[in-house]
N, C-alpha and C positions, 0 to 999 in steps of 0.2 A: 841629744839627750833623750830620755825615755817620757814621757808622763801617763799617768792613769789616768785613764778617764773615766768618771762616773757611768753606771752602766755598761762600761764592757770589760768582754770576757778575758783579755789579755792587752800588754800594754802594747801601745801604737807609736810607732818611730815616725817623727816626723819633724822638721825645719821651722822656725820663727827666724823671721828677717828684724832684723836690729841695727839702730842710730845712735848717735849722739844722742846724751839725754837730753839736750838742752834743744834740738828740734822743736817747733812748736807745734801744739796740737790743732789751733784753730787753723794755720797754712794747710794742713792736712784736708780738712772738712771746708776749707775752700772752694779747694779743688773736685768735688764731688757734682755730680749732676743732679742728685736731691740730697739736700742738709736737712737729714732729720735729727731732729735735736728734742733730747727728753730729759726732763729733770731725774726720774727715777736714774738711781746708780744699778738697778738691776737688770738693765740694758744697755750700759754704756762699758762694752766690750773692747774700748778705741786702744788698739795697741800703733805705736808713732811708727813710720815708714821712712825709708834711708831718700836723702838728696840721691838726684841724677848722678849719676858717675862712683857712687860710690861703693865698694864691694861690700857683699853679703855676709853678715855676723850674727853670729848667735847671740840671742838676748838671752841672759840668764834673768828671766822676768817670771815669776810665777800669776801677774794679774791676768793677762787672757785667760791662763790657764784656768784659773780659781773661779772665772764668770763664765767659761766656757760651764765648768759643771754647776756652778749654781744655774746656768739653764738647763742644763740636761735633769736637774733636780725637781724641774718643773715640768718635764716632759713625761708622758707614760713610757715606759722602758722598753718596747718594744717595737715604739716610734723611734727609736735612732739606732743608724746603722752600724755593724757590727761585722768585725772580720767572719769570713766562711759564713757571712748570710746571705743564704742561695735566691734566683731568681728564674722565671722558668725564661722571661724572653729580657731583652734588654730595654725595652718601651717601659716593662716592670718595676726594674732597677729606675731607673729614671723617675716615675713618678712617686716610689717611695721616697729616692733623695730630696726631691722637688716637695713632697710632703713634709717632711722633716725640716728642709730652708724655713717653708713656711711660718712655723713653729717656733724657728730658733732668731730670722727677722732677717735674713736674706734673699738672695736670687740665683738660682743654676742657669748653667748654662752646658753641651755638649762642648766638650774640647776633643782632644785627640783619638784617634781610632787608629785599629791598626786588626789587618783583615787576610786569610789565609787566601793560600794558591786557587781554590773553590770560590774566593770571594766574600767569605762566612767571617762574621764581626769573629773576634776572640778574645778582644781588647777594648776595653771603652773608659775616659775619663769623665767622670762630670765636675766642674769647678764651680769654683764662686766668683758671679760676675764680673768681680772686681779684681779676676787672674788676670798677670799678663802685664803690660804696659803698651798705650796708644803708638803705632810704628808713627814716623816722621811720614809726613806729605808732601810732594813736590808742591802744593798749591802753598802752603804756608805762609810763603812771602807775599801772599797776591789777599792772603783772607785779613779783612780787619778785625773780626771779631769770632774766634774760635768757639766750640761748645766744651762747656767745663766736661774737666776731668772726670771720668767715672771708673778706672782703673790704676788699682795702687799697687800689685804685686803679691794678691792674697793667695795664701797655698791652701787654703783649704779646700777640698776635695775628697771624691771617692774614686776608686778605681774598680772597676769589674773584668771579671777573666774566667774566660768560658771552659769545661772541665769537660771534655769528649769522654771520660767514663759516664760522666752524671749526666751530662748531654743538657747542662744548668750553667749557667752565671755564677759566681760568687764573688763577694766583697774581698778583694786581696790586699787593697790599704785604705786608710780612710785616715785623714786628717779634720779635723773639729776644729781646728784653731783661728781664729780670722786676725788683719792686721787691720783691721778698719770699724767705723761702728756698725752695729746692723740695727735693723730698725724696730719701733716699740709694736706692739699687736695692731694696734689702727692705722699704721702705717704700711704692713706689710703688702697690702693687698695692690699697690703701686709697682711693685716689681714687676719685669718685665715676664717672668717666667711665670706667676701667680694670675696673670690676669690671660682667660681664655674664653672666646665665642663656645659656647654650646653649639649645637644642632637645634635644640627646644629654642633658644634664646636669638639664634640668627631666624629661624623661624615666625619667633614674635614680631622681631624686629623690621625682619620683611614688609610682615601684615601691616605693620605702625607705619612705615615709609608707604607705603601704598595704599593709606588712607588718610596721607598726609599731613601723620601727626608729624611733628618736629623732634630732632635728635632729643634737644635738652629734656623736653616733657617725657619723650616715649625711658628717655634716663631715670631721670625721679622717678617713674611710676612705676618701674623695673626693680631698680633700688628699694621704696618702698615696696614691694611684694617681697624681696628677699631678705626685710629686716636691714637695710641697712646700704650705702653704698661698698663698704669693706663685705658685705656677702654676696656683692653681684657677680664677681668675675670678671669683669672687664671697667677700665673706666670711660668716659666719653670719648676720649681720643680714640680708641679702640672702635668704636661705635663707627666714627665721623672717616676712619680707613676702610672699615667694612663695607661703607657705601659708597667710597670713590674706587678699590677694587672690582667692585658692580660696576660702574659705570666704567669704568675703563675698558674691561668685557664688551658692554657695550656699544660702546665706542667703535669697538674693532670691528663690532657684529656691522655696525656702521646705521643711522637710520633708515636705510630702507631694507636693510637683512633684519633688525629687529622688529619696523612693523610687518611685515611680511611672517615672522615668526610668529607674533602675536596672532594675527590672522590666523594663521593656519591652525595656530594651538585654541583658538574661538571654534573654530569650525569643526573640530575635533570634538569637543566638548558637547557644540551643537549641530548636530547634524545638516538644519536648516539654514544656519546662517551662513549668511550670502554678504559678499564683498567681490568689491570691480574695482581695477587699477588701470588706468591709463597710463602709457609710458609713450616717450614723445620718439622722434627718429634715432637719439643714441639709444634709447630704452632708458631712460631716463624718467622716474614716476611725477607725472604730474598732476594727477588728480587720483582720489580713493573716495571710494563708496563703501558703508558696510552698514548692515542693519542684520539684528537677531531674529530669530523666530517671534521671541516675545513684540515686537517692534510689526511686524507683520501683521501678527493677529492682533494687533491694536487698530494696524488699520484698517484690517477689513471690516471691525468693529466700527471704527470712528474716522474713518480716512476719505468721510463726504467732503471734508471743508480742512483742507491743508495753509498753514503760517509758513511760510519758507522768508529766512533771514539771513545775509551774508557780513551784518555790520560787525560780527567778533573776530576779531584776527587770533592766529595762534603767535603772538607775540616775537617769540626766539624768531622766528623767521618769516614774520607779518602774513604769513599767510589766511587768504581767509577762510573760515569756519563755518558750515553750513547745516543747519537742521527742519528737517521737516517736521513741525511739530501738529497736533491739534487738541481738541477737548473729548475730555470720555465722558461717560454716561453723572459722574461726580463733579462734574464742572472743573476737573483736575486736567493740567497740561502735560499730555504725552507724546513722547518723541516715536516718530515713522521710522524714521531713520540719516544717518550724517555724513556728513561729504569735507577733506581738507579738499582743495582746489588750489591749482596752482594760481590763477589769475578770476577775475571776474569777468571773463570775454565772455559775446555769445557762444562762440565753439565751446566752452566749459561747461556752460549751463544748459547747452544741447547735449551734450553730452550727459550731465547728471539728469536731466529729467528723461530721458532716454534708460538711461541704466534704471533707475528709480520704478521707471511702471514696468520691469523689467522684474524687478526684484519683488514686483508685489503685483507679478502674475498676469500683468497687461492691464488691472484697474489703473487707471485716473482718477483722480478727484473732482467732485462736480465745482467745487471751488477753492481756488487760492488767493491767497490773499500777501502783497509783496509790497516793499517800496515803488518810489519809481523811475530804478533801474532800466534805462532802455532798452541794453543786452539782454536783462534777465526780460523785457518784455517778449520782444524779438525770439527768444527762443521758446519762450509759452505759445507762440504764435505758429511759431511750425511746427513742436512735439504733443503739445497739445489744444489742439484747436476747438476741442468738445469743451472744456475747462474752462468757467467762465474767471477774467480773471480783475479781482477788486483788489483797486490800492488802500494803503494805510493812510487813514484819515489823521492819524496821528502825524504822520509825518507829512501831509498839504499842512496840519499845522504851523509845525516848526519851520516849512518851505517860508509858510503865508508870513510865520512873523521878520522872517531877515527881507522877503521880496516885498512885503507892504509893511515895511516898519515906520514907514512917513504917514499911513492911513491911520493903524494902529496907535499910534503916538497921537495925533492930530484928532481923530472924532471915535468920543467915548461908547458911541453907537455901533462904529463898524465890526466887531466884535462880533455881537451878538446879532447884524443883518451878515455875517458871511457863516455863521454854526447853521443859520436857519437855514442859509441857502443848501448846506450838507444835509440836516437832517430832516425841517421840517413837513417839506411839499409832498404832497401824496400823489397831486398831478401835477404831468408834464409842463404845460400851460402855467402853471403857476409858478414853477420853479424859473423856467424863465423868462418870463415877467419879474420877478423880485430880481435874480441875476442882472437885466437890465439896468434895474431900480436903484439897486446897491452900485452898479457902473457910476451912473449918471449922479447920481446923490455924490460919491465920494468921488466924483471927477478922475475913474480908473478906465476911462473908454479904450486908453491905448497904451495902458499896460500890456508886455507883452507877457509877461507871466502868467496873468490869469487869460489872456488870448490860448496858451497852450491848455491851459487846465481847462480851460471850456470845450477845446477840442477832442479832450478827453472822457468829457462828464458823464460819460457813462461806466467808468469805473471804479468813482467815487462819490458821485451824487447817491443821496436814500432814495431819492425819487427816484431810478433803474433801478438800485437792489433790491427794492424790498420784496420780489419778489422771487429771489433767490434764496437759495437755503445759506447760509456763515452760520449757523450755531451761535448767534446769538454774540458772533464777531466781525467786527466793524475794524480795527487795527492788528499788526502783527504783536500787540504789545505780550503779544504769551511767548513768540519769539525772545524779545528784546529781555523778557522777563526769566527763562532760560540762561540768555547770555550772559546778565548779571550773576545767576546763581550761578555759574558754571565759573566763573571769575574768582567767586569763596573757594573750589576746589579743584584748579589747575593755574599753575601760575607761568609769568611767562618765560620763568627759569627754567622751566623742563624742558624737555627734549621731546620729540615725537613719540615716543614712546611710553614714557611718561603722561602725555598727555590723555594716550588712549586709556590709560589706568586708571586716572582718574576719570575721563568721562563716564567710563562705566560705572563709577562710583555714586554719580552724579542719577544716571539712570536706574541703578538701582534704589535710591533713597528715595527717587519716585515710584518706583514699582511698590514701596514698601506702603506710602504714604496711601497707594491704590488699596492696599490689602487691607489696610487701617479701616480705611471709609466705606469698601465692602463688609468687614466685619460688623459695622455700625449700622447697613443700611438692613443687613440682616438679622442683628440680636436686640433691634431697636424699632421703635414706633415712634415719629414727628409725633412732637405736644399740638394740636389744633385750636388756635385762635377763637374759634368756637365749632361747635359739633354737628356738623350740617354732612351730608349725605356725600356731597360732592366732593367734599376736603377728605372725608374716610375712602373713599376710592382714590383720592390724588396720592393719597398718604401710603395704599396699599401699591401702587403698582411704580409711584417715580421714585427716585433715591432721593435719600434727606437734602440736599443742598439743592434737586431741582426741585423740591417740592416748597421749598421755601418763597422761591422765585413764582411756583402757581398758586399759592397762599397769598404772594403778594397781589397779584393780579385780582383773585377772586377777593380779596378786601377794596380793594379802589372801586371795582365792577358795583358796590352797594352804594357808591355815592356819585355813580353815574345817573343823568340824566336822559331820560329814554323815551322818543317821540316818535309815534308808528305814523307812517306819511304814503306809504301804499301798499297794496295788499292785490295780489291774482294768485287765486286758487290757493297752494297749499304754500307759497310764495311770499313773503311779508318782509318790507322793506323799513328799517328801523332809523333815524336821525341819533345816534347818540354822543352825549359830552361830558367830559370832564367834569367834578363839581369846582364850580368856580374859574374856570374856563370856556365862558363860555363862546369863546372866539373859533374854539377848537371842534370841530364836528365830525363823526366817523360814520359813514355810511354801510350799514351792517344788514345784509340780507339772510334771513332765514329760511328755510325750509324745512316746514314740519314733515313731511311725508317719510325724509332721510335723518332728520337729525342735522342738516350739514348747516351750517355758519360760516359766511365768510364777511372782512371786514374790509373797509377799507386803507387799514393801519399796517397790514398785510404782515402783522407781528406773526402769526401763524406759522407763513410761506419763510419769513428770514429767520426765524429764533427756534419753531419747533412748538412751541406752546401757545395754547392761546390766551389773548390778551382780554383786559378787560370790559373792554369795547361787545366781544362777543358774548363771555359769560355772564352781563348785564344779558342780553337777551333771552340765554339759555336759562337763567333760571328766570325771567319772565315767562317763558314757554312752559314751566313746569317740567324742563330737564332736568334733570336730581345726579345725575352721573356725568362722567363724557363720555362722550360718543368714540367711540373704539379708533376708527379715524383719525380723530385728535390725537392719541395717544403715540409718539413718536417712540420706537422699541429702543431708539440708540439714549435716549433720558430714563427708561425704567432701570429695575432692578436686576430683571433677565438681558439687558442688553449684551451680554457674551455669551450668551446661549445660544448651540445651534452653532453647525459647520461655518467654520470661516473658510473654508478653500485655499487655507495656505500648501503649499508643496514644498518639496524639499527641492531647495537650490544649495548651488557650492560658489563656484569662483566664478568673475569675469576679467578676461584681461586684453585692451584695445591698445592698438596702438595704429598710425598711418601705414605701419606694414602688414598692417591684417593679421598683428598675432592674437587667435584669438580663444578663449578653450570656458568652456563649460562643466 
């Protein structure tokens, strides 16, 4: 039969498939993959569909008909297609039909083509998703639970047929008629054909994944930007293939083709950065090294007094995780540079600190500061022997409370006689003297625990360091304290490659956090406690957070107690003490001729600043400034001023076969 259709230019021949009236409708919308169901009658298009087996009849039904054009009544007339409506490519055709589905509450899809001796389309159908019937599966007998039906025998469709005069597409037939429902305006956006990744929108999406927002959030917040989830274009499902597609890519890249790709594509970016891979006899990567420019010239800045910590594993595949970190002039913790490692052996850790002063131009740090890793001592001992090296007192803590957790438990004094023995002795003699003391007192003479830590004590007792530089660091805790943060943004779901994406994520929120407290140390002036000569020069030349630290000192220094007890020449030797300590005594010699001050707290020598032991003196002397000397340039405000001597390095790559290249 013929029918008009609203809006077009001549009538269109086209088939309705017809049942039994008594068919029912709801068996129909059963069988559907999505049951959309709308109370409005001005989208309930449901024309009934024939049982299996039984042949094709014309319904003499005018309802499809009659709702087909009450939609096209609602549509702008130029929005539905139309016989001899030309196209210049076939993509064209397509997205105007796909246009129009939209609108009307469907899905297209390409069916049949049919393509000349050249290979050149001529022929193209587009159908409605719901063309066709599911073929029969040899699996059928074996599945217990099939996926509903989503194809019922819909002929509705466009045909296009290319015209070698016009050298164009045109619409040759076009059926509007569906035998099923289509769906209401808020529903459409679900079809398969309607929902599409952008370029701008995979683009976001990227960025969102690789700054470890999560699918759902980075959804909503997309959604919301477009007015709505029905404006997004895609829904989460879409999303959550978009990133196993990715990852299956890389999968094949495999982990060591994609860190290596990383890599290369870092070094690109930056000319300086430098990364080293060991691979073992098959060439198999065991260890990596990488640090940036920026990471370099941190430490030629700040790379007197290095934390190196191995306690974080990269989880997926336990491996452990390694950074060298230290303090910058804002008392902020910056990374040198990081290392996965295949194992914790000495050969590793000979190997990374080998690469490391490699990568930072042959300096060494005058101090690091580690667990107490034997391996990792052992190889401090051969690669760098100049390097003085201190353990974490934090961790003899936690050693002391599982190896004397009987002492501990038992006398409420031992506590606070084994902190003394760490921090408080200035001399040797005294330290151990008390060491004996606390022996014999808590009946520890043959503990073999503290037998080894004794044999050590010179890499964790204060009485040796004090007169070493740490910055003012006595545990790895800026390590440990990295690792936590770095825990918030890499998880141990990710892959190797992943995980370099987020560490830099991680090194960057530091950098940023750096720029913050430069901005502040220079569009800002510290409030002063009171307004004394000394504090306006401390304020002018250290950054706000170390200047807080010599604020501190210069306020205890006024309620020190100050006994001159010898004097030669321009020479003067001072007693001085805490108030209200007065058990506490710091022997502090001056020299007026120089300005110079030394104490015997030897805060100076370990932290960088001086303590208040000294400044008690200095302003007894009528010193109103400090002495330029004092002034350590890696706590001011210009401490990045001035060549760092970084060079441009590229790759390293070792292995026991001597492949090696620069």
């Amino acid at each position: 039969m013929e029918i008009e259709i609203s809006g077009s230019s001549s009538p269109i021949s086209c088939e309705v498939l017809g049942i039994e009236d008594n068919y029912a409708r709801d068996d129909c919308e059963s069988r559907r993959k999505l049951e959309f169901k709308d109370d409005d009658d001005f989208f309930n298009t449901d024309v009934p569909i024939k049982e299996e087996g039984e042949q094709d009849v014309l319904l003499n039904s005018l309802d499809a008909t009659s709702d087909i054009n009450l939609l096209h009544s609602q549509i702008p007339h130029e929005a539905i297609p139309k016989l001899d409506m030309k196209f210049k490519i076939e993509e064209a055709a397509y997205e105007f039909y796909n246009a129009y589905a939209y609108k009307v509450g469907f899905s297209v899809r390409r069916s049949k083509e049919y393509k000349d001796k050249s290979g050149m389309l001529v022929t193209r159908i587009f159908c409605c998703s719901c063309e066709g019937k599911r073929g029969k599966d040899k699996r059928d007998s074996i599945i217990k639970s099939h996926r509903p039906e989503t194809r019922f025998g819909c002929l509705a469709q466009k045909k296009i047929k290319y015209c070698r005069q016009t050298k164009q597409y045109y619409v040759a037939e076009f059926n509007p008629v569906h035998n099923h429902a289509v769906c209401t305006p808020s529903k459409t956006h679900l079809h398969k054909s309607h929902r599409k990744l952008s370029v701008a929108q995979a683009v976001e999406l990227d960025m969102a994944n690789d700054y470890g927002i999560g699918p759902k959030a980075t959804v909503e917040f997309m959604a919301r930007q477009a007015g709505g989830r029905e404006n997004l274009g895609f829904i989460p499902q879409d999303y959550k293939n978009y990133l196993r597609s990715k990852r299956t890519v890389q999968m094949k890249r495999g982990d060591t083709g994609g860190v290596l790709e990383y890599l290369q594509k870092m070094q690109l970016e930056d000319p300086n950065f430098f990364y080293a891979i060991q691979v073992d006899e098959d060439d198999l990567i065991t260890n990596i090294f990488w640090a940036d420019a920026k990471m370099m010239a941190d430490y030629a800045h700040f790379g007197d007094v290095v934390s190196f910590d191995t306690t974080y594993r990269k989880n997926k595949d336990g491996r452990p995780f390694a950074m060298f970190v230290g303090v910058n002039h804002h008392k902020q913790t910056v990374v040198f540079g990081a290392a996965l490692l295949y194992s914790e052996s000495a050969d590793s850790f000979i190997w990374l600190f080998d690469t490391f002063a490699k990568a930072m131009g042959g300096k060494t740090p005058k101090t690091i500061l580690t667990d107490q890793d034997a391996a990792m001592a052992k190889a401090l001992a051969a690669q760098w022997p100049e390097t003085i090296h201190r353990l974490c007192i934090w961790h003899i803590y936690q050693n002391a409370a599982s190896k004397l957790s009987g002492a501990f438990a038992r006398f409420k004094d031992f506590s606070k006689d084994f902190s003394e023995c760490i921090y408080d002795y200035e001399d040797e003699d005294e330290f151990i003297n008390a060491w004996n003391v606390m022996l014999e007192r808590y009946n520890l003479q043959d503990n073999d625990w503290l037998k080894r830590m004794f044999n050590q004590k010179e890499k964790w007792a204060l009485v040796y360091g004090r007169q070493t530089f740490c910055a003012d660091m006595t545990t790895t805790q800026r390590s440990e304290s990295m690792n936590s943060v770095l825990k918030r943004y890499a998880s141990y779901k990710h892959d190797l490659l992943q995980f370099f994406h987020h560490f830099q994520r991680l090194v960057d929120d530091r950098r940023y956090e750096e720029l913050k407290a430069d901005f502040r140390a220079t569009q800002s002036t510290p409030s002063l406690s009171f307004p004394v000569e000394m504090l306006k020069h401390a304020a002018s030349m250290y950054t706000p957070d170390v200047f807080v630290l010599f604020q501190r000192e210069l306020s205890k220094a006024h309620d020190c107690n100050l006994k001159k007890f010898g004097e030669s020449g321009t020479v003067t030797k001072y007693d001085v003490s805490p108030y209200g300590k007065d058990d506490q005594h710091h022997l502090v010699t001056f020299d007026s001729s120089a300005d110079m001050v030394l104490c015997s707290c030897k805060k100076f020598e370990f932290v960088g600043l001086l303590c208040s032991h000294a400044l008690k003196v200095l302003c007894h002397n009528n010193v109103m400034r400090i002495p330029e000397k004092y002034i350590l340039k890696r706590w001011t405000k210009n401490a990045k001023s001035g060549s760092t001597g970084t060079c441009a390095r590229t790759s390293l790559i070792e292995d026991p076969k001597a492949m090696m290249g620069r």
